[in-house]
KEKE-205449 format. One record per residue: x, y, z of N, C-alpha, C in turn; residue number from 1. Coordinates in steps of 0.2 Angstrom, whole numbers. Layout:
KEKE-205449
GUNU   npx   npy   npz  capx  capy  capz   cpx   cpy   cpz num
GUNU     X     Y     Z     X     Y     Z     X     Y     Z NUM
...
***
This chain:
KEKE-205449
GUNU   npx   npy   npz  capx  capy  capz   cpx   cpy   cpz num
GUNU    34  -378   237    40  -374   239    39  -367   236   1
GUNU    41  -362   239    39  -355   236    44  -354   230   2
GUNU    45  -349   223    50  -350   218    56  -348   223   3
GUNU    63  -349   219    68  -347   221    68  -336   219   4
GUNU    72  -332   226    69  -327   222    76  -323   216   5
GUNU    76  -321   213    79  -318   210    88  -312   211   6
GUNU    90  -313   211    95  -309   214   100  -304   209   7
GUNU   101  -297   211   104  -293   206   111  -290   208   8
GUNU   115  -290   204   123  -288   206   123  -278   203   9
GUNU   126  -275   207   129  -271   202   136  -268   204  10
GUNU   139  -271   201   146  -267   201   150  -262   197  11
GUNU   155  -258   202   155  -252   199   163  -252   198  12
GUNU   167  -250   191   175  -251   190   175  -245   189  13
GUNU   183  -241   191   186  -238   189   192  -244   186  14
GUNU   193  -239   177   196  -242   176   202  -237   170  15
GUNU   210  -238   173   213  -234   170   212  -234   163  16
GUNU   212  -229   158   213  -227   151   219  -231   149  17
GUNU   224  -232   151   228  -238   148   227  -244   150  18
GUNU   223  -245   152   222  -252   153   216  -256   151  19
GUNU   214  -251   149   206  -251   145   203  -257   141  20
GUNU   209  -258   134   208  -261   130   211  -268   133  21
GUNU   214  -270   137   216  -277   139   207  -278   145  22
GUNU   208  -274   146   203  -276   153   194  -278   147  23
GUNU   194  -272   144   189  -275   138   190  -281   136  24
GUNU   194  -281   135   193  -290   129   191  -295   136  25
GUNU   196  -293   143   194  -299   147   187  -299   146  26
GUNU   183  -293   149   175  -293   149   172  -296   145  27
GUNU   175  -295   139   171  -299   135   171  -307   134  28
GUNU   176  -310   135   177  -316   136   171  -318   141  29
GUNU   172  -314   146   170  -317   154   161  -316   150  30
GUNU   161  -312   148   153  -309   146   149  -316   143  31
GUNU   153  -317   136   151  -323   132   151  -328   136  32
GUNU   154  -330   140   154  -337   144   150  -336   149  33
GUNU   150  -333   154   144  -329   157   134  -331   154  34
GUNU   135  -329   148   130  -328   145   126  -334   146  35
GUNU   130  -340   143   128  -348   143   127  -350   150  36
GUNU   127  -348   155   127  -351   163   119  -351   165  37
GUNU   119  -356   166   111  -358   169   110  -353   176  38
GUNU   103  -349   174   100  -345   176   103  -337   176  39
GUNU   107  -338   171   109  -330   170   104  -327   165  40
GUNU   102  -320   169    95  -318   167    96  -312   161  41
GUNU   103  -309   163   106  -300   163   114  -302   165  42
GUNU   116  -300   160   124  -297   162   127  -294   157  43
GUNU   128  -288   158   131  -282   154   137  -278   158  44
GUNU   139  -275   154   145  -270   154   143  -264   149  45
GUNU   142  -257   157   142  -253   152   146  -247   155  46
GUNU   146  -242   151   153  -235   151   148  -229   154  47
GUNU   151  -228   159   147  -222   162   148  -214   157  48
GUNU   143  -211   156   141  -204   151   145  -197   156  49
GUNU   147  -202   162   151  -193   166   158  -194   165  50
GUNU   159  -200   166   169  -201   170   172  -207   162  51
GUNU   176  -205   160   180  -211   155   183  -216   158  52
GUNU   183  -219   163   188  -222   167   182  -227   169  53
GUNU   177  -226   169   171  -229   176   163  -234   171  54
GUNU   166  -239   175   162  -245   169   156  -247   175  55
GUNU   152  -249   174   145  -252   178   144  -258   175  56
GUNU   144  -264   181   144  -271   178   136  -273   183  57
GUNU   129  -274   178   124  -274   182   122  -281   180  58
GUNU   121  -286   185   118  -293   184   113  -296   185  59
GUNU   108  -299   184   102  -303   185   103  -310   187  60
GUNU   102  -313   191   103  -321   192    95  -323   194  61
GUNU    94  -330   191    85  -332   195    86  -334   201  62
GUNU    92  -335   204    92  -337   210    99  -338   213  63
GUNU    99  -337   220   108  -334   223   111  -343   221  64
GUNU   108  -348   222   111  -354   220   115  -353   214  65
GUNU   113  -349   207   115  -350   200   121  -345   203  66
GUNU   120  -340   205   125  -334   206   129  -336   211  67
GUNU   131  -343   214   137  -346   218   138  -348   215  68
GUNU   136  -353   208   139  -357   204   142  -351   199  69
GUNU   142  -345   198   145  -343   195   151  -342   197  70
GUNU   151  -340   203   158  -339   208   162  -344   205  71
GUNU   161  -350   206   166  -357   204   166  -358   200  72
GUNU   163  -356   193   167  -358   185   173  -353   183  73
GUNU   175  -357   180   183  -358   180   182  -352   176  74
GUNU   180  -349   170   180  -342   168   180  -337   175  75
GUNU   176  -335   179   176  -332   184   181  -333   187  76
GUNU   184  -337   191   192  -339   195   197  -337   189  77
GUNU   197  -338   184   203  -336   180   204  -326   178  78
GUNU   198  -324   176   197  -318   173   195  -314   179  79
GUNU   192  -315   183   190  -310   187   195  -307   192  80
GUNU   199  -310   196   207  -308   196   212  -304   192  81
GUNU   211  -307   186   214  -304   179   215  -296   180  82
GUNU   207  -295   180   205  -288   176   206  -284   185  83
GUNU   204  -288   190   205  -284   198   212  -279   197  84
GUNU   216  -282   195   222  -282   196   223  -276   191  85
GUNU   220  -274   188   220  -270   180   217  -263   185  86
GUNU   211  -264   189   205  -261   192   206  -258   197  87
GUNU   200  -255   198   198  -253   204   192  -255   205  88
GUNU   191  -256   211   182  -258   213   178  -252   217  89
GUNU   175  -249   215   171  -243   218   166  -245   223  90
GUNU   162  -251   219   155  -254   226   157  -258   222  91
GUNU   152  -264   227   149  -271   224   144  -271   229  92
GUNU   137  -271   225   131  -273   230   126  -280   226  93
GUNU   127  -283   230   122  -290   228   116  -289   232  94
GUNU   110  -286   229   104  -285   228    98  -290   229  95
GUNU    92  -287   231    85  -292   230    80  -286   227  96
GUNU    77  -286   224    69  -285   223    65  -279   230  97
GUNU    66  -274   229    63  -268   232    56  -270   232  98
GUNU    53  -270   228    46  -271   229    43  -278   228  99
GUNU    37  -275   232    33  -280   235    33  -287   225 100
GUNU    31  -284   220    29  -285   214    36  -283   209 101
GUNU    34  -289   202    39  -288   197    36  -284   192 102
GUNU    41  -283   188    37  -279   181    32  -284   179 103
GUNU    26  -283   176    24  -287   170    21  -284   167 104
GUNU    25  -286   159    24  -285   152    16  -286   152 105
GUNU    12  -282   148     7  -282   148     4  -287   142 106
GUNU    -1  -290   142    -4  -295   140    -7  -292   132 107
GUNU    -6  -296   127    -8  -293   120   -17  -296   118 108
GUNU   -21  -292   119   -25  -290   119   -27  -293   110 109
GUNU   -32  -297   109   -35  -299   101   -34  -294    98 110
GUNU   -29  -295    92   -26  -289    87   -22  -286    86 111
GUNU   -20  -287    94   -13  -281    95    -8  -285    95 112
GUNU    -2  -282    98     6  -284    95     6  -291    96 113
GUNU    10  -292    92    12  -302    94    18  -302    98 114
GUNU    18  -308    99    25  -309   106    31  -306   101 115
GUNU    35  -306   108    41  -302   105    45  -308   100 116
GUNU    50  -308    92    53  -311    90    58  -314    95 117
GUNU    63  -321    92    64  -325    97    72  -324    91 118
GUNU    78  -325    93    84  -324    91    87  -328    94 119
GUNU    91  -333    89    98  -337    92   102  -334    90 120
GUNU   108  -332    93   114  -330    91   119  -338    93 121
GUNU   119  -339    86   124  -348    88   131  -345    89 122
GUNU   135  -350    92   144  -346    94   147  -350    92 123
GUNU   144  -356    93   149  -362    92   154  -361    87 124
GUNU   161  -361    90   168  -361    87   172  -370    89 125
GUNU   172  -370    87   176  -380    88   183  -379    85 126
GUNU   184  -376    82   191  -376    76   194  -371    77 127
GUNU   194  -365    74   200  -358    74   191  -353    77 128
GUNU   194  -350    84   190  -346    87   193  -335    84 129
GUNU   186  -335    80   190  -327    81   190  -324    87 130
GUNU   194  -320    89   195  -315    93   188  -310    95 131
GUNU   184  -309    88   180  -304    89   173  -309    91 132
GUNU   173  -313    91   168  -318    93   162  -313    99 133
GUNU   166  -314   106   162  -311   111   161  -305   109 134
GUNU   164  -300   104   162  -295   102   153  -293    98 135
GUNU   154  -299    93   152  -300    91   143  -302    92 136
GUNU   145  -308    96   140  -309   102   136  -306   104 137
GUNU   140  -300   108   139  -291   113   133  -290   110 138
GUNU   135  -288   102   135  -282    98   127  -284    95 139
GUNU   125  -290    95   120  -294    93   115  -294    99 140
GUNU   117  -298   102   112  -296   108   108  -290   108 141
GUNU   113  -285   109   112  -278   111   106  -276   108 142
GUNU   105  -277    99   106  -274    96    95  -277    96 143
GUNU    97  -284    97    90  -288   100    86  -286   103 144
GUNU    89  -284   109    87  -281   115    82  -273   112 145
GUNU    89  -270   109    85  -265   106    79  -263   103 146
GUNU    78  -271    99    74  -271    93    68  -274    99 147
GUNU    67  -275   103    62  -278   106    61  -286   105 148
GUNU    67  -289   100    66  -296   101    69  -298   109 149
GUNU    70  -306   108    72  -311   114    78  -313   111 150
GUNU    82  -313   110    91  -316   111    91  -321   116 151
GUNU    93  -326   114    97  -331   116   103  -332   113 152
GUNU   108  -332   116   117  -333   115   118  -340   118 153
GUNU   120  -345   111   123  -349   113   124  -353   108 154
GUNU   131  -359   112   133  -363   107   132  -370   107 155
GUNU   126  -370   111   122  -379   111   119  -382   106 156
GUNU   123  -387   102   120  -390    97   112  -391    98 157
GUNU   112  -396   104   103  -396   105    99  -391   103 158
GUNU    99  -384   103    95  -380   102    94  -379    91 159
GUNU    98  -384    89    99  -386    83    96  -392    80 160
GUNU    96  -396    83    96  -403    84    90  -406    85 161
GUNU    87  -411    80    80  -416    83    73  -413    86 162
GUNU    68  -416    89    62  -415    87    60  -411    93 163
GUNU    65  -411    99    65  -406   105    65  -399   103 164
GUNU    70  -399    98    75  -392    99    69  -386    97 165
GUNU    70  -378   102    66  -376   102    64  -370    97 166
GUNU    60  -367    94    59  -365    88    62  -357    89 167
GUNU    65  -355    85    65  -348    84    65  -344    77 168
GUNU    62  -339    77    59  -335    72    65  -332    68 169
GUNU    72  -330    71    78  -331    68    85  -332    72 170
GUNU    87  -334    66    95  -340    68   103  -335    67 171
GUNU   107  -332    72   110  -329    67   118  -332    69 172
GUNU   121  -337    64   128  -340    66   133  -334    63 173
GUNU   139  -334    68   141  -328    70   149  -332    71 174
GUNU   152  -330    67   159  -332    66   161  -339    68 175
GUNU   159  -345    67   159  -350    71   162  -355    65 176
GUNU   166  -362    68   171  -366    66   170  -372    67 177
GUNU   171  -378    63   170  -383    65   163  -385    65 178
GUNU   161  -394    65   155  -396    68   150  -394    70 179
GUNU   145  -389    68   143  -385    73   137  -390    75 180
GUNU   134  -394    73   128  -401    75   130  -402    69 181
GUNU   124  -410    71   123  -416    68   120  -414    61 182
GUNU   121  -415    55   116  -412    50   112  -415    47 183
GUNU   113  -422    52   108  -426    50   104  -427    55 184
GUNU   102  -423    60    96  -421    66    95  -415    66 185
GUNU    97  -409    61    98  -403    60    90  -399    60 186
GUNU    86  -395    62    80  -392    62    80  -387    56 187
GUNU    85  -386    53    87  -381    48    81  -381    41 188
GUNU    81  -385    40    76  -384    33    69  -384    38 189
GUNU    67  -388    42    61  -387    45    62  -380    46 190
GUNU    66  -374    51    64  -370    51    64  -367    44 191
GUNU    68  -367    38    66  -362    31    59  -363    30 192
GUNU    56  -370    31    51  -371    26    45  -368    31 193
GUNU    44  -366    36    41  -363    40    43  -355    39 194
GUNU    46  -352    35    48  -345    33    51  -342    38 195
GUNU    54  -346    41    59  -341    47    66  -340    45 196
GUNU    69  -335    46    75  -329    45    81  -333    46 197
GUNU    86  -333    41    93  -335    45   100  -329    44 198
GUNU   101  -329    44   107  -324    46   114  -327    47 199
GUNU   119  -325    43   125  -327    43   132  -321    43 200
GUNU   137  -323    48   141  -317    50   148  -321    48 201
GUNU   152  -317    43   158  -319    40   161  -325    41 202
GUNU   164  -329    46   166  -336    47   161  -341    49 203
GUNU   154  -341    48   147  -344    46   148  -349    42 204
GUNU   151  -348    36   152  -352    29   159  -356    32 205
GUNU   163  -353    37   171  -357    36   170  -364    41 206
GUNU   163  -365    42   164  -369    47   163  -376    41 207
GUNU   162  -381    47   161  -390    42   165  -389    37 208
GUNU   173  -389    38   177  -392    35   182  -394    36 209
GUNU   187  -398    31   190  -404    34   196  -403    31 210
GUNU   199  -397    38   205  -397    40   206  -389    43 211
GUNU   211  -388    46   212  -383    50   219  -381    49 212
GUNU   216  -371    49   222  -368    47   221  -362    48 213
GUNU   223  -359    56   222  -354    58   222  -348    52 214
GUNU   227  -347    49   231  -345    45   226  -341    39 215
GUNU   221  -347    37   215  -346    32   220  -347    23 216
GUNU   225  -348    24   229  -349    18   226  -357    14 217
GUNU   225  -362    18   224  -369    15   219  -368    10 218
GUNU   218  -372     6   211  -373     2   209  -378     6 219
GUNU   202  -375     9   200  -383    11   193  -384     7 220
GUNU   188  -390    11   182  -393     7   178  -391    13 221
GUNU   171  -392     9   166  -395    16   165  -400    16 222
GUNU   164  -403    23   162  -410    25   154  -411    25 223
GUNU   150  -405    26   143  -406    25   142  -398    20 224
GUNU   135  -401    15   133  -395    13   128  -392    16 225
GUNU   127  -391    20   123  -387    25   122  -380    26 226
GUNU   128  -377    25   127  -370    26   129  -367    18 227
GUNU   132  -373    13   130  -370     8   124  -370     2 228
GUNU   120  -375     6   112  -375     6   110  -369     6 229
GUNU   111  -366    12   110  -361    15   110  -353    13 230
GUNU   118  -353    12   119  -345     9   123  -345     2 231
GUNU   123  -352    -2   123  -352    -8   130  -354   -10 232
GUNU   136  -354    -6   143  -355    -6   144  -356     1 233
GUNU   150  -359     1   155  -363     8   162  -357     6 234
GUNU   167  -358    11   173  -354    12   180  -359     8 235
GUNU   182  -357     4   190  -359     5   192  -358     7 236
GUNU   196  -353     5   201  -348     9   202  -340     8 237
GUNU   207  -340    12   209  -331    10   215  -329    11 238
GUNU   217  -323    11   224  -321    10   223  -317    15 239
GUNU   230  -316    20   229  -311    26   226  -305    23 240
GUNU   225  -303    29   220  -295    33   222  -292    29 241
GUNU   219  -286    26   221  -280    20   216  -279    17 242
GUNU   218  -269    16   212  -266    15   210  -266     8 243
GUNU   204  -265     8   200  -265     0   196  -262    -1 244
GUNU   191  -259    -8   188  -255    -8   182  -259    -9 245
GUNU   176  -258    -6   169  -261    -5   164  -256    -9 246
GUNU   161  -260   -13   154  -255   -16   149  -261   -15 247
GUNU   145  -252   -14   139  -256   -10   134  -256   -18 248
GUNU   130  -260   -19   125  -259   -25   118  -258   -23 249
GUNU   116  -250   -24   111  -246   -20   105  -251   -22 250
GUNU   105  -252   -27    98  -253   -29    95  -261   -27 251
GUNU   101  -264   -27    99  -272   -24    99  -271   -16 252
GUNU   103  -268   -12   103  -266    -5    95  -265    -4 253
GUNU    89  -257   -10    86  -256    -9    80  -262    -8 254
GUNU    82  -268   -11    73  -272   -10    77  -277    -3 255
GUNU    80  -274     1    81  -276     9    80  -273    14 256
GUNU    82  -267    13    80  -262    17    83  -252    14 257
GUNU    80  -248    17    78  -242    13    84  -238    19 258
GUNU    87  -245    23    92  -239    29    97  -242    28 259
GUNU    99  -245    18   109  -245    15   109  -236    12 260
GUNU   100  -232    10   103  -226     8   108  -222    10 261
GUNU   110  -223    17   113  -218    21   120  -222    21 262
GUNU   124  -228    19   130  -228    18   132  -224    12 263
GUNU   139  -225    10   142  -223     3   143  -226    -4 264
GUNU   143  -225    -7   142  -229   -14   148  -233   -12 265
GUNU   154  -233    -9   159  -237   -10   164  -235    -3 266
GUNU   169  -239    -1   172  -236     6   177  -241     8 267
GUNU   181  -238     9   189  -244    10   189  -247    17 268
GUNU   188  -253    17   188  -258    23   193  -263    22 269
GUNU   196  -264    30   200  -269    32   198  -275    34 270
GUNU   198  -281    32   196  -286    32   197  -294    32 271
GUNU   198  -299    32   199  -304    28   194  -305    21 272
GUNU   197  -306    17   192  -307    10   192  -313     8 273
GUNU   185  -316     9   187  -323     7   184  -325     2 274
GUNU   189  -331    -1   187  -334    -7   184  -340    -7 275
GUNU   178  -342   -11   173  -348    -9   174  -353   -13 276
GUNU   170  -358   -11   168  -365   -18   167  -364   -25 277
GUNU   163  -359   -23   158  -356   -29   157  -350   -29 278
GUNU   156  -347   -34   152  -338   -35   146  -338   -31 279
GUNU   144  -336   -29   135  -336   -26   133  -330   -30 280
GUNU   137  -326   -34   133  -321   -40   132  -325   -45 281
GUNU   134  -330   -47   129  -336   -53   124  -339   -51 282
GUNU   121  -338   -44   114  -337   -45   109  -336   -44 283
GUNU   104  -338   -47   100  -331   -50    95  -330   -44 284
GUNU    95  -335   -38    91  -330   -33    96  -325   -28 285
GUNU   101  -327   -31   106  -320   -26   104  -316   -26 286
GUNU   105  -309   -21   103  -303   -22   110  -301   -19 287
GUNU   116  -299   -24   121  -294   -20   122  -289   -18 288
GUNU   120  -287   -14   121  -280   -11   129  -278    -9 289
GUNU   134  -279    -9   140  -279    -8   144  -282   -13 290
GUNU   150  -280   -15   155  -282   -19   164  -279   -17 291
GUNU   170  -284   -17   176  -280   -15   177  -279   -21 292
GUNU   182  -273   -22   186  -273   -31   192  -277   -30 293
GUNU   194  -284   -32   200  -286   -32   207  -285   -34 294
GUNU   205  -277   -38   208  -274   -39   214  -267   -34 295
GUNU   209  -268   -28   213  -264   -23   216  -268   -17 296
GUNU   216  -278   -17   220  -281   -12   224  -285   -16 297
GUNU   228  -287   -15   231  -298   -15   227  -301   -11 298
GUNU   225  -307   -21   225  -313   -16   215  -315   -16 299
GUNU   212  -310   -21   206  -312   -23   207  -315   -28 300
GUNU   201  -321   -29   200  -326   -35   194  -327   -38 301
GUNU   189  -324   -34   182  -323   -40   180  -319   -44 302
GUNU   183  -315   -46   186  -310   -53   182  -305   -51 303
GUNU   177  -300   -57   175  -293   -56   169  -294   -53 304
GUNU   166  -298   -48   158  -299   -47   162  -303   -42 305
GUNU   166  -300   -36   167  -303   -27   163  -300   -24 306
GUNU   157  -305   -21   152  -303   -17   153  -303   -11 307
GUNU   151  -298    -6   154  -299     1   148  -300     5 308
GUNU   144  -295     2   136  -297     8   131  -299     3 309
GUNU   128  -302     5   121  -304    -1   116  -306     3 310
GUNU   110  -307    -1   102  -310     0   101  -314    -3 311
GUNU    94  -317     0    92  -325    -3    85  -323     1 312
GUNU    80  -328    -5    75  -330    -2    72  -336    -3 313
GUNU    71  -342     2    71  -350     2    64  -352     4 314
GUNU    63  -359    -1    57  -361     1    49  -359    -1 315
GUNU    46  -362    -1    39  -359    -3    36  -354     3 316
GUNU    40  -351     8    37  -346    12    43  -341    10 317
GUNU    46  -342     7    51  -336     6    54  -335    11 318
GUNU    58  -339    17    62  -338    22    67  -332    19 319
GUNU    69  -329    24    74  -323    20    82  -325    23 320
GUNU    85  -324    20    93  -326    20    98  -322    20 321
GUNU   100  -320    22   108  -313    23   112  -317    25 322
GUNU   119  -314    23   125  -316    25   130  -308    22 323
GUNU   135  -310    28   140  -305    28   148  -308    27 324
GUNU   150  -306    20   157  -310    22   163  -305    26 325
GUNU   159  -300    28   164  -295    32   162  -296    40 326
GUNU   170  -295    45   167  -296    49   173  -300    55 327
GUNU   178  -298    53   183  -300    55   185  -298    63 328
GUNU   185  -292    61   189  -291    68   183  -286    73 329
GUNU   185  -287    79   180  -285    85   180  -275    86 330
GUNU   184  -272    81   182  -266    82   175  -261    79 331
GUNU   171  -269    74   168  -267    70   160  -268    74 332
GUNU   161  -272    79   156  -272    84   154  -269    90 333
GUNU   161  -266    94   160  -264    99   162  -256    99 334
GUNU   162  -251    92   159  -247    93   167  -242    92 335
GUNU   171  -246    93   178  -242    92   183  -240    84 336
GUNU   176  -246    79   179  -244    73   175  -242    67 337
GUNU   176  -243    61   170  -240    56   165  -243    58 338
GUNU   160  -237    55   151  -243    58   148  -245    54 339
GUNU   150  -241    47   149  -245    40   147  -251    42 340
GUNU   150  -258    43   146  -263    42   143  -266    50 341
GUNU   143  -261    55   136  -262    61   132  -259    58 342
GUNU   128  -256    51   124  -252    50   121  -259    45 343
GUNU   126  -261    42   124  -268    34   120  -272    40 344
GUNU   126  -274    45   123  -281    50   116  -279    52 345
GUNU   115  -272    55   108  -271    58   102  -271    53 346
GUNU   105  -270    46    98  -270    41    96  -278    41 347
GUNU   104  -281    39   103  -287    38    96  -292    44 348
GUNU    98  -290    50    96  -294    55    89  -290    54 349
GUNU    87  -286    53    79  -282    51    77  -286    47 350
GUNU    81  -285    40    78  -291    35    77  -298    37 351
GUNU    80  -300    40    78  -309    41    72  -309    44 352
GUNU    71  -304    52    67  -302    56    61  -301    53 353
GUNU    60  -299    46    55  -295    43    50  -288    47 354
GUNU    58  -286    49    56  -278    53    58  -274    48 355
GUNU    60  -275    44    64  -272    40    59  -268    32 356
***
C-alpha cells in the first residue's frame, strides 16, 4: 500500500489586543498537548511582523487520519471554541504537498557533519502543574529547532524506562512533579555513563516526593534519590514569589560558556527561591554559576552561598549536568519578560549539548 501522504494546516487569527493574553495561554495549553498527539509533525503559533493583532497557526500532520483524531481530542473540543470566541478567523486551508518531491536533507558525506543532536524535553507534571509549563515547553523546543537539534516534547515514562527506551543525546526535565518513571527501570545512569547531557529546569528537583502542597510552604522528603543523584540536591520548600537580587559568578559561568559575558554581574529577579535537602555548593564538583543574596527576600535558609543555577560533570565520560533553579513563571519563556534567564537557559542547554 502506497505511505499515507502528509497534510498541512494553516491558519490565520485576528486576535484583539485585549484578548491576547487569555487567548495565548489557551494556545499554549492546546500547543503542549497537541505536541504528544500521534503523528503530529509541526504545530506552531506564530505573530505576524506587519499587524499586532494577527497570529498564523501553521501545522504538519503525517496523515489526514492523525489530523481527524485531532479534531476529537478533548483538548481541541474544549479549547478551540474557547479562543473562537476570543477571535477571528481570517482563512483556514487544509493543505497537501505542491510538488511532485519532498525536501531531503542531504546525506553526510565521510567526515562531515554528524546527525543532528536528539533532545527530550520531559513534562511530566503528576502533582502541582506550573502554569508556565507549556511556556516552557514552547520556548525549548523552539530554541532545538534553532540549534539544528531534533526535540521531542513529552511526558512518556517509556521513553525513560527499560531496555526499549530510545537514546537521546540530551534530557531536559522541565518543571515537572511527581513520579516521573520507575527508577528502578530508569535509563538515567546508562545514559550518564555514556556522556550524554541532562538538563534541569526549576521544579526538575521538586518532583519524587512524598506529599503535595501547591503552596510550596511544606518541608517535604524525596521518595527516590534520583534526581538528587543527578543535580546534587532535591527541593524542600520555598516561601511565595518575591523579588531578589541574583549574582551571577563570571568566572565559574566562564568554564560553561563565554555567552554569561553579556549578562550583569548581578540583577533583581522575581521568582520562587527554593530551599533544598542539601547545599549543592558543599560540593566539590559543583560549579556555581548563580547565587540569590538572601539578604534581599523572606524565607531563604541556605545562608550566604544560595545557589540558584549551577554545573556538574558525572561519570568517567564527563556527562555535563546544568540545572536552573529559576524559572517559575511563563513570562520568562515566551518573550514578554526579562531575558536574563532565556539567555542562562540557552547557555545551559549549549553546555549539556556540547555546543557550547
Amino acid at each position: 500500500d502506497p505511505l499515507p501522504k502528509p497534510v498541512h494546516v494553516v491558519v490565520v487569527k485576528d486576535v484583539p489586543l485585549e484578548n491576547q493574553e487569555k487567548w495565548l495561554k489557551m494556545a499554549e495549553e492546546l500547543a503542549m498537548n497537541t505536541w504528544r498527539e500521534r503523528g503530529c509533525l509541526q504545530y506552531n503559533f506564530v505573530r505576524s511582523g506587519d499587524t499586532d493583532n494577527r497570529f498564523i497557526i501553521t501545522e504538519q500532520w503525517s496523515s489526514r487520519a492523525c489530523l481527524e483524531d485531532h479534531f476529537n481530542t478533548e483538548h481541541f473540543k474544549r479549547l478551540i471554541p474557547a479562543m473562537d470566541d476570543i477571535s477571528t478567523t481570517v482563512s483556514l486551508d487544509i493543505c497537501s504537498d505542491a510538488l511532485g518531491r519532498r525536501q531531503q536533507l542531504p546525506q553526510p558525506q565521510a567526515g562531515e557533519t554528524k546527525p543532528k543532536k536528539s533532545v527530550l524535553i520531559y513534562t511530566t507534571a503528576l502533582d502541582y502543574v506550573h502554569g508556565s509549563l507549556p511556556a516552557a515547553a514552547a520556548f525549548f523546543s523552539k530554541l532545538c529547532v534553532e540549534k539544528g537539534f531534533e526535540p521531542v516534547v513529552s511526558d512518556s515514562p517509556a521513553l525513560l524506562e527499560g531496555p526499549d527506551a530510545p537514546e537521546f543525546d540530551v534530557i531536559v526535565f522541565v518543571n515537572n512533579s511527581g513520579e516521573l518513571f520507575d527508577p528502578a527501570k530508569s535509563v538515567l545512569q546508562k545514559h550518564i555513563d555514556a556522556g550524554r547531557g541532562i538538563m534541569g529546569v526549576h521544579a526538575a528537583i521538586a518532583s519524587f516526593l512524598n506529599d503535595k502542597d501547591a503552596s510550596g510552604a511544606t518541608h517535604m522528603k524525596a521518595t527516590s534519590d534520583v534526581m538528587k543523584n543527578i543535580f546534587g540536591t532535591h527541593f524542600e520548600e520555598h516561601p511565595p514569589p518575591q523579588k531578589g537580587k541574583v549574582i551571577i559568578n563570571k568566572k565559574n559561568a566562564s568554564l560553561v560558556s563565554s555567552g554569561f559575558e553579556g549578562l550583569p554581574d548581578e540583577f533583581e529577579h522575581e521568582d520562587e527561591f527554593f530551599n533544598y535537602s542539601s547545599n549543592p555548593s558543599e560540593l566539590d564538583d559543583i560549579n556555581v554559576i548563580a547565587t540569590v543574596d538572601e539578604s534581599t527576600y523572606e524565607g531563604g535558609r541556605m545562608g550566604n552561598e544560595h545557589p540558584v543555577v549551577w554545573s556538574r560533570e558525572l561519570g568517567d565520560k564527563n556527562a555535563r549536568v546544568f540545572y536552573s533553579a529559576l524559572g517559575h513563571f511563563s513570562s520568562f519563556y515566551n518573550g514578554r519578560g526579562p531575558q536574563y534567564l532565556a539567555r542562562i537557559l540557552e547557555k545551559g542547554l549549549d553546555y549539556v549539548a556540547r555546543t557550547a
